[in-house]
C-alpha positions as CSV (number, residue, x, y, z in Angstrom):
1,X,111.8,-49.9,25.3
2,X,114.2,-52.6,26.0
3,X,112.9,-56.4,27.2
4,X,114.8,-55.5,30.4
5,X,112.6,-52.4,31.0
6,X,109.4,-54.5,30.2
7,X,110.2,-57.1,32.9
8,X,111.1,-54.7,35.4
9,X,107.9,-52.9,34.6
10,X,105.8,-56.0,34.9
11,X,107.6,-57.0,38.3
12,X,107.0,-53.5,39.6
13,X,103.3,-53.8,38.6
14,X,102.7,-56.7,40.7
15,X,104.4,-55.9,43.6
16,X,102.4,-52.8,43.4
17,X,99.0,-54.6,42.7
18,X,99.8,-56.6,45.6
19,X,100.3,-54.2,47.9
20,X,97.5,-52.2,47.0
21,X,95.0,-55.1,47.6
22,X,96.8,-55.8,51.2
23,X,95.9,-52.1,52.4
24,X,93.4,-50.9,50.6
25,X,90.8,-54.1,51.4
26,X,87.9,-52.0,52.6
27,X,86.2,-48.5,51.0
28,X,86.3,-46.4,50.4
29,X,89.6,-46.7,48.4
30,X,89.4,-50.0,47.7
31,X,88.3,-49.2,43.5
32,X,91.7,-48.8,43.0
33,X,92.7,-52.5,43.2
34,X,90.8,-53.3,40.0
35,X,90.9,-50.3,38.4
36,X,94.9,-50.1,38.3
37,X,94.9,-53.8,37.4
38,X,92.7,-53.0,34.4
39,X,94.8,-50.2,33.8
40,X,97.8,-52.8,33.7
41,X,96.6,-55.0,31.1
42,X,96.7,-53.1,27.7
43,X,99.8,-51.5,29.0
44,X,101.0,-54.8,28.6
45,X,99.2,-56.0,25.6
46,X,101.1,-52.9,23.8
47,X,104.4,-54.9,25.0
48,X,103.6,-57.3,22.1
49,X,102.8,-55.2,19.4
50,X,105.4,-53.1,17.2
51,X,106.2,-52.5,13.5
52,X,106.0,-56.1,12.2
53,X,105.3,-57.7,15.6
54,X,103.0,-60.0,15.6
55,X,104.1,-61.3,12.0
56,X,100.6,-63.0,11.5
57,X,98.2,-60.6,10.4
58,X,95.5,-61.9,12.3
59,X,97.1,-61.9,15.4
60,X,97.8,-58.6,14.7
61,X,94.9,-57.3,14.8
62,X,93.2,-59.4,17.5
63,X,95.7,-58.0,19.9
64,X,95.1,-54.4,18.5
65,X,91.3,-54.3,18.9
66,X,91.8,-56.4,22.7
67,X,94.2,-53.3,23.4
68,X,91.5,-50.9,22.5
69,X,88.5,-52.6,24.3
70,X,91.1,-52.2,27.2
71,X,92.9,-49.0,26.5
72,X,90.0,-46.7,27.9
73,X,90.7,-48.2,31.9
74,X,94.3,-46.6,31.7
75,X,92.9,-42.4,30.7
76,X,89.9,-43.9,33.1
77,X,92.2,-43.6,36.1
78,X,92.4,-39.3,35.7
79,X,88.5,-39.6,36.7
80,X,89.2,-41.6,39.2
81,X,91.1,-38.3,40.9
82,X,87.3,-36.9,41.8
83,X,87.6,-39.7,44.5
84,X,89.8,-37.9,45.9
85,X,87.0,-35.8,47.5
86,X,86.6,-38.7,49.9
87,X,89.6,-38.3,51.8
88,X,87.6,-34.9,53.1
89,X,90.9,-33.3,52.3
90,X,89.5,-29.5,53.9
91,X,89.1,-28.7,57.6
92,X,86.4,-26.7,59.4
93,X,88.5,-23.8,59.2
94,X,88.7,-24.2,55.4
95,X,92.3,-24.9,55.1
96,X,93.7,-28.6,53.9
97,X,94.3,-31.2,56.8
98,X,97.5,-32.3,57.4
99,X,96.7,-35.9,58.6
100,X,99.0,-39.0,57.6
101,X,96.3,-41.2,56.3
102,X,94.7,-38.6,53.7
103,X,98.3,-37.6,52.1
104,X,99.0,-42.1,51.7
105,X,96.2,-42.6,50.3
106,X,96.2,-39.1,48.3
107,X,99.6,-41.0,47.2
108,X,98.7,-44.5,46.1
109,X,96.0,-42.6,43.8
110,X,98.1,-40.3,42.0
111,X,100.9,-42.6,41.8
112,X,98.6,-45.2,39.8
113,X,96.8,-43.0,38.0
114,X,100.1,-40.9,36.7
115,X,102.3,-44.1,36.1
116,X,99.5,-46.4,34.6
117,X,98.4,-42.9,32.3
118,X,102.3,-42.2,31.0
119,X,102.8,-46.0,30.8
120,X,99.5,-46.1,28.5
121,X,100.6,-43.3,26.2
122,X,103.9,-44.5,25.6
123,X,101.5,-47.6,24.1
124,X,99.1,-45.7,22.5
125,X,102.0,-43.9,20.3
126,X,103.6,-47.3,19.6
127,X,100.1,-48.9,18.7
128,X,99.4,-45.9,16.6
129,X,102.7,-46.3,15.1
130,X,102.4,-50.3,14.1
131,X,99.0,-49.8,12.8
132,X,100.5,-47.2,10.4
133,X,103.2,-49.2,9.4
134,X,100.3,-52.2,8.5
135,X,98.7,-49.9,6.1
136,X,102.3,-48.5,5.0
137,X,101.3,-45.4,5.8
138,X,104.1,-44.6,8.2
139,X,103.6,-40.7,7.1
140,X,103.7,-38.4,10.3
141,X,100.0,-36.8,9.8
142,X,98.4,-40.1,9.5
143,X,99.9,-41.6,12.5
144,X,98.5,-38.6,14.4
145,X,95.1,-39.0,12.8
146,X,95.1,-42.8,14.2
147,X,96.3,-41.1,17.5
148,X,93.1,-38.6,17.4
149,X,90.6,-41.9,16.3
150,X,91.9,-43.6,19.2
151,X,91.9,-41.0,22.1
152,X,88.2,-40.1,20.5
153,X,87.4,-44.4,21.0
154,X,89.4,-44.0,24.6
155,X,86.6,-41.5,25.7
156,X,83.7,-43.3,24.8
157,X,85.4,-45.8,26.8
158,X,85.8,-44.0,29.4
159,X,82.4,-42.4,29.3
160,X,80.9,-45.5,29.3
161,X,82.8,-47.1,32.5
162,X,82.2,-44.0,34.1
163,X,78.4,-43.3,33.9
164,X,77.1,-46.5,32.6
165,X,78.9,-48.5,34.5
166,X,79.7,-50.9,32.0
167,X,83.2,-52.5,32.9
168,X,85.5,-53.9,29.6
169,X,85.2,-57.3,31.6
170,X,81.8,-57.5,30.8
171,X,81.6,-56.3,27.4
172,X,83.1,-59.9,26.9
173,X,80.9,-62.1,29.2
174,X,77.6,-60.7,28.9
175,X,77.7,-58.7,25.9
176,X,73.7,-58.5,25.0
177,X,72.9,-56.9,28.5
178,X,74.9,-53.7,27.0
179,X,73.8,-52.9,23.1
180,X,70.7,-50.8,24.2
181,X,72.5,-48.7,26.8
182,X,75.3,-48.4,24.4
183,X,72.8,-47.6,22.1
184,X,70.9,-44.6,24.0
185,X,73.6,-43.0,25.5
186,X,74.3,-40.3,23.1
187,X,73.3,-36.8,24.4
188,X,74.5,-33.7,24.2
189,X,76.3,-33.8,27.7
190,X,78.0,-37.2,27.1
191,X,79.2,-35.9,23.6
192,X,80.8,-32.6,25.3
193,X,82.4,-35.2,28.1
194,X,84.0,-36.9,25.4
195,X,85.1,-34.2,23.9
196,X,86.8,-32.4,27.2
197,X,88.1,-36.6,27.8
198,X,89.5,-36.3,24.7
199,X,91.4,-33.1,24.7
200,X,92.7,-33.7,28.2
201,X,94.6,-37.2,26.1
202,X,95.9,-35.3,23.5
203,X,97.1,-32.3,25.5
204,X,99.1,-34.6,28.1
205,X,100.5,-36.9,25.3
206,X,101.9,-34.4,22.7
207,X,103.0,-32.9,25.8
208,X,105.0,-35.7,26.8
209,X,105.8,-35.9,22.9
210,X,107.3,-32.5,23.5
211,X,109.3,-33.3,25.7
212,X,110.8,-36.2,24.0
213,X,111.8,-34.2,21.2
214,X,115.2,-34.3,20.5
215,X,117.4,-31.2,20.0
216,X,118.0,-30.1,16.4
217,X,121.7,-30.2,16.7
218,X,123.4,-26.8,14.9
219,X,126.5,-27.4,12.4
């Protein structure tokens, strides 16, 4: 991805923040304001990190393990689509409504949640990709094990956000409020939501890694 692309991405994403938090000020929609916004920020972090890039080794990894404590608020938005059951979206004679309102803000959601969840993959296979190339391991099946390690991380993230309510903002101001939950929250339920969180990832970004396969071109 060129610089150009990057800035244009960045410019779009704050026009599009902005106009988010000028309509959607009051619920029940208004979640998506932050949540898109936390979306935003490891797509960005992955802007700065490639094969080599950061130099510094420490830096390196300080921006990798930010990324990650971020990363799960991008796959967090594809949860956010149950919300969608507040728009009422069914009639009293069972059918869907056709009412302006519903289908804009049907539209703002799925146009976050699908651009902020492509935008995150497309990091996720480049962080995957520089970590591999740290440990000079640029080998196909280990970059895909990293993949697997980090969609697995992703949706523990997500799990937490979702049902303990923990957001990543506050993992780093009040840290000690969170270790016991953390702790306690393993059951068999919460490991079978990981695991559906988990395959839905991989399906839609070896997907996407399908597509982007290029023709074998034929002598």
């Amino acid at each position: 991805m060129s610089n150009l692309t990057k800035w244009v991405i960045r410019i779009i994403a704050v026009l599009w923040l902005g106009f988010l938090y000028t309509y959607l000020k009051n619920p029940p929609f208004n979640f998506l304001v932050l949540n898109t916004f936390l979306a935003f920020i490891p797509i960005e972090l992955s802007f700065h990190i490639d094969k080599g890039k950061p130099k510094n080794p420490i830096l390196f990894w300080i921006i990798v393990i930010v990324w990650l404590l971020f990363y799960p608020n991008t796959p967090y938005l594809l949860t956010d689509l149950f919300h969608l059951s507040l728009l009422q979206p069914y009639g009293s004679n069972g059918l869907l409504r056709l009412d302006n309102t519903m289908w804009f803000n049907y539209t703002l959601l799925m146009l976050s949640t699908i651009s902020s969840t492509l935008l995150g993959f497309w990091g996720l296979d480049r962080v995957a990709k520089a970590i591999a190339a740290r440990f000079r391991l640029n080998h196909f099946v280990f970059q895909n094990i990293i993949i697997v390690g980090l969609s697995i991380l992703s949706s523990i993230g997500i799990f937490i956000g979702r049902f303990l309510r923990i957001h990543t903002v506050y993992l780093f101001l009040t840290p000690e409020q969170f270790v016991k939950p953390l702790l306690n929250m393993w059951s068999p339920k919460a490991i079978f939501f990981i695991a559906l969180l988990t395959i839905i990832q991989l399906v839609f970004f070896y997907l996407i890694k399908l597509i982007q396969l290029k023709p074998v071109q034929q002598n």
